[in-house]
C-alpha positions as CSV (number, residue, x, y, z in Angstrom):
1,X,68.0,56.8,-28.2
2,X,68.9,54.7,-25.3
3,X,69.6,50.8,-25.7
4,X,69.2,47.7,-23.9
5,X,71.4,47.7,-21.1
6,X,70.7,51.6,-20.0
7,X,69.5,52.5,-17.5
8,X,66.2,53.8,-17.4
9,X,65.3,57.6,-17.0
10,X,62.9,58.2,-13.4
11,X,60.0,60.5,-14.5
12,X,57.2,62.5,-12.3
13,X,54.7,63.7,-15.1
14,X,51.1,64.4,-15.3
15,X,48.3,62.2,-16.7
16,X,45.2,62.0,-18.3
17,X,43.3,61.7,-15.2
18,X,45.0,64.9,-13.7
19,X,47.0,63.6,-11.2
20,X,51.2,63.1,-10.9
21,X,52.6,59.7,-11.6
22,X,56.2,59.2,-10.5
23,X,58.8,56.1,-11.7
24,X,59.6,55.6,-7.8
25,X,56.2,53.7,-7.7
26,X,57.6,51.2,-10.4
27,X,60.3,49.9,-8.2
28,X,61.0,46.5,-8.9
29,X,58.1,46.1,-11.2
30,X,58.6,45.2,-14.8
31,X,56.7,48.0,-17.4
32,X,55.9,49.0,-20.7
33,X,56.5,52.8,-21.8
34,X,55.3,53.9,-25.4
35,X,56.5,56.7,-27.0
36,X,53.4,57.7,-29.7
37,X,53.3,61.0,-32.0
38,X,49.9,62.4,-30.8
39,X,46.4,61.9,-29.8
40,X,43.7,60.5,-31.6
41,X,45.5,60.4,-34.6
42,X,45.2,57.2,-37.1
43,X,48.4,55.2,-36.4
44,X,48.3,56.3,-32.5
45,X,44.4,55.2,-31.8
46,X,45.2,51.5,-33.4
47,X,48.3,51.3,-31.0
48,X,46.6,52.9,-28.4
49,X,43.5,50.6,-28.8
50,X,45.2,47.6,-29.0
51,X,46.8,47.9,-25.5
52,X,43.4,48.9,-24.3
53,X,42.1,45.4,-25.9
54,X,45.1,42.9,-24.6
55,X,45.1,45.1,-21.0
56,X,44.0,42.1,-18.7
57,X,46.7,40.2,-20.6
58,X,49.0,42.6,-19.2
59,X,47.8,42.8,-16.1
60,X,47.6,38.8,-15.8
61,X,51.5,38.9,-16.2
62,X,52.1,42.1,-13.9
63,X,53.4,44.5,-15.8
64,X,51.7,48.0,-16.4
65,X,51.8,50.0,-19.6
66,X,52.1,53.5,-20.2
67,X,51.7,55.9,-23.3
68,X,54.1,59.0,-23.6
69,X,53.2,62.0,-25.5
70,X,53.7,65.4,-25.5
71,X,50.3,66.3,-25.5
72,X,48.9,67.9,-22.5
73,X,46.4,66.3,-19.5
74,X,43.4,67.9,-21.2
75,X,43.9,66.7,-24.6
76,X,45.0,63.0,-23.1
77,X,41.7,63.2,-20.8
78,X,39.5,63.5,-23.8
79,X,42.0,60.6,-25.9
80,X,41.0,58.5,-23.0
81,X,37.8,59.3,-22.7
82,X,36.7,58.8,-26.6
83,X,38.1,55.7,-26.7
84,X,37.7,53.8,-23.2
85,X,41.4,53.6,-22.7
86,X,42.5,51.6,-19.4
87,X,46.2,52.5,-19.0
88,X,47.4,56.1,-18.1
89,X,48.6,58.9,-20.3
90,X,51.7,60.6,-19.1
91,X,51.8,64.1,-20.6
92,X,55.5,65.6,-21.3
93,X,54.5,69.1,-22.9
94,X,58.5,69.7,-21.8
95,X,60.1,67.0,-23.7
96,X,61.8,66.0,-20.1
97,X,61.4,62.2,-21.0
98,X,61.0,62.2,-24.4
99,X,64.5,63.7,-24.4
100,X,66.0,61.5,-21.8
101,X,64.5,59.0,-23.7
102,X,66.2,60.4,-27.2
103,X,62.8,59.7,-28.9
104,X,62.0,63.4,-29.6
105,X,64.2,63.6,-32.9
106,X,64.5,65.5,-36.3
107,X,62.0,64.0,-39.1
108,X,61.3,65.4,-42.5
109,X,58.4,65.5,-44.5
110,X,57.8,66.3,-48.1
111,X,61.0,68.0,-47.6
112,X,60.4,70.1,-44.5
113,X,62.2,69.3,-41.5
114,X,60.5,69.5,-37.9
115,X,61.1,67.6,-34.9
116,X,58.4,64.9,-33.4
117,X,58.4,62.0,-31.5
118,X,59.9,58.9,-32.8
119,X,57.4,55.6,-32.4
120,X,59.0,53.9,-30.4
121,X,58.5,51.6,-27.2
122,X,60.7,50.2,-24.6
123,X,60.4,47.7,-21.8
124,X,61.7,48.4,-18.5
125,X,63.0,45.2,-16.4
126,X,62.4,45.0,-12.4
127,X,66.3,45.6,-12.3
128,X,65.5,49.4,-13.7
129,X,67.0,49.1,-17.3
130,X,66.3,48.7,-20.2
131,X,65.1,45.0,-21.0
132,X,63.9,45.2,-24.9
133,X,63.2,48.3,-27.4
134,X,61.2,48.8,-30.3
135,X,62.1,51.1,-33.0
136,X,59.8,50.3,-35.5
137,X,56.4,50.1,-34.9
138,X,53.6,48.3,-36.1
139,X,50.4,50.5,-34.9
140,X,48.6,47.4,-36.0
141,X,49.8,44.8,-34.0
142,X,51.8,46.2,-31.7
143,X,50.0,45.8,-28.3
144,X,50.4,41.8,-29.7
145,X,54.0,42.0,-30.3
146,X,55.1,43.3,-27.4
147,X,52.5,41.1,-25.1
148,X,54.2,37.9,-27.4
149,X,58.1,39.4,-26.2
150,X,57.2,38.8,-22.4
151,X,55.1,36.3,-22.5
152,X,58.6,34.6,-24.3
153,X,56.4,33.6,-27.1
154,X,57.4,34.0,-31.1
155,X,56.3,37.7,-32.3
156,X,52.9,38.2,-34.2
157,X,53.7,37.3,-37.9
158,X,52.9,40.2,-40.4
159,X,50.7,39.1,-43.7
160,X,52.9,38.6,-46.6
161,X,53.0,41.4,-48.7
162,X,52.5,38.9,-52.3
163,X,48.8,38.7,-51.0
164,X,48.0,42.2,-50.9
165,X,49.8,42.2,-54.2
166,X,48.0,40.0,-55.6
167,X,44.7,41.7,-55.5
168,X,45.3,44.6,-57.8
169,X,46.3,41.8,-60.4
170,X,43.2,39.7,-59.6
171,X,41.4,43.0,-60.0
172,X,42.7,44.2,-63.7
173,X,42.7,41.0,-65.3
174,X,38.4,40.6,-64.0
175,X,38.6,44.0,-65.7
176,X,40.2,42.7,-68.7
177,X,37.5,40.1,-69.2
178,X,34.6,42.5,-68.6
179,X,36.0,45.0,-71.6
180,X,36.5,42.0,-73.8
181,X,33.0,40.5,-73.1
182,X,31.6,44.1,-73.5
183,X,32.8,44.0,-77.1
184,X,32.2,40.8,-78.2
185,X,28.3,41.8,-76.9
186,X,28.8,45.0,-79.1
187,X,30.1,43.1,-81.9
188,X,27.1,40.4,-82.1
189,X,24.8,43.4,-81.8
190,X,26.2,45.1,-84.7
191,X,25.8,42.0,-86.6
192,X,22.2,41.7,-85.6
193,X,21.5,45.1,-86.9
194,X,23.0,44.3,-89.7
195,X,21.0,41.4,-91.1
196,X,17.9,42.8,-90.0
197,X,18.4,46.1,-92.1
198,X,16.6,46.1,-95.0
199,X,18.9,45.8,-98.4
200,X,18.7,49.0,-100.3
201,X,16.8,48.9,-103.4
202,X,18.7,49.3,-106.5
203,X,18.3,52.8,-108.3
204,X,15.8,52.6,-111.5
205,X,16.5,54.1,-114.6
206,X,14.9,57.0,-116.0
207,X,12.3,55.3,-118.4
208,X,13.1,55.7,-121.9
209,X,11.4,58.3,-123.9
210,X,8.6,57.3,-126.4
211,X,9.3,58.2,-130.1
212,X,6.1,59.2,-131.7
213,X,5.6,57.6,-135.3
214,X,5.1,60.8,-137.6
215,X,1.2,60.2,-138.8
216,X,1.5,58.9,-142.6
217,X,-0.1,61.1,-145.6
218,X,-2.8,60.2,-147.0
């Protein structure tokens, strides 16, 4: 994967609109090139959609963006199209970039190794290298991140994690509370029930025979 300092790779590739796109246009213009896994996926249409969203940011400061993947122009046309992206697709179906780029890399899943594209997104100064790199992406906030990097201001601050942690706990003890008050409800019932059930009557005794007096003589 290539560093700060490196030089970075020239490209001619296709894009969702049909047409070629070559690097020599970028001459002396500072630019944004993301590396994403694949269309219209979860992760990739949050990232994708939050460069669509902070686009005039990015065009305000003059630098251009550009999403790498190795889907073709066909599959990045209707990406695009669902989702009202403003920024070009380039399509490497070849790896060409994605190699030069060392983002197309061995992963492993559940055990089963394939290779894929690495998220990963890098920032190309007007000097033609490589000004900044992100390895590890937020799909979230990225588009925010990497607009706070060149606009020199501090990156977007993630949520703790105690908060979301926090919930769960919230959650079982409100549980808790409901059981308990269930049972105390199904306690006072019982007892209800109870003194409203008539006692049971005792069990009489057999009545004791008569003895009939034998009749006197006369």
């Amino acid at each position: 994967m290539l560093n700060v300092g490196d030089l970075a790779p020239a490209f001619h590739l296709g894009t969702d609109s049909g047409k070629k796109f070559s690097s020599a246009g970028l001459k002396g213009t500072r630019y944004v090139l993301y590396f994403y896994p694949k269309d219209d996926t979860p992760g990739c249409t949050k990232e994708a959609c939050g460069f669509r969203d902070n686009l005039p940011a990015f065009d305000k400061l003059g630098v251009p963006v550009f999403g790498v993947s190795a889907d073709d122009e066909n599959r990045h046309a209707k990406f695009a199209k669902k989702y009202g992206l403003n920024f070009p697709l380039l399509s490497d179906p070849d790896h060409v970039l994605l190699d030069a780029y060392g983002v197309w890399v061995e992963k492993s899943l559940y055990g089963r190794k394939y290779f894929g594209i690495l998220r990963s997104t890098f920032v190309v100064g007007r000097d033609g290298r490589i000004e900044h790199v992100w390895d590890k992406v937020n799909t979230n906030t990225h588009a925010d991140d990497v607009m706070a990097y060149l606009s020199g201001q501090p990156a977007v601050a993630a949520k703790p994690a105690a908060k979301k942690a926090a919930a769960p706990a919230k959650k079982v003890a409100a549980k808790k509370t409901a059981t308990k008050k269930v049972a105390l409800k199904k306690a006072a019932a019982k007892k209800v029930v109870a003194k409203k059930a008539p006692a049971k009557k005792a069990a009489r005794k057999p009545a004791a025979r008569k003895t009939v007096a034998p009749a006197r003589k006369r």
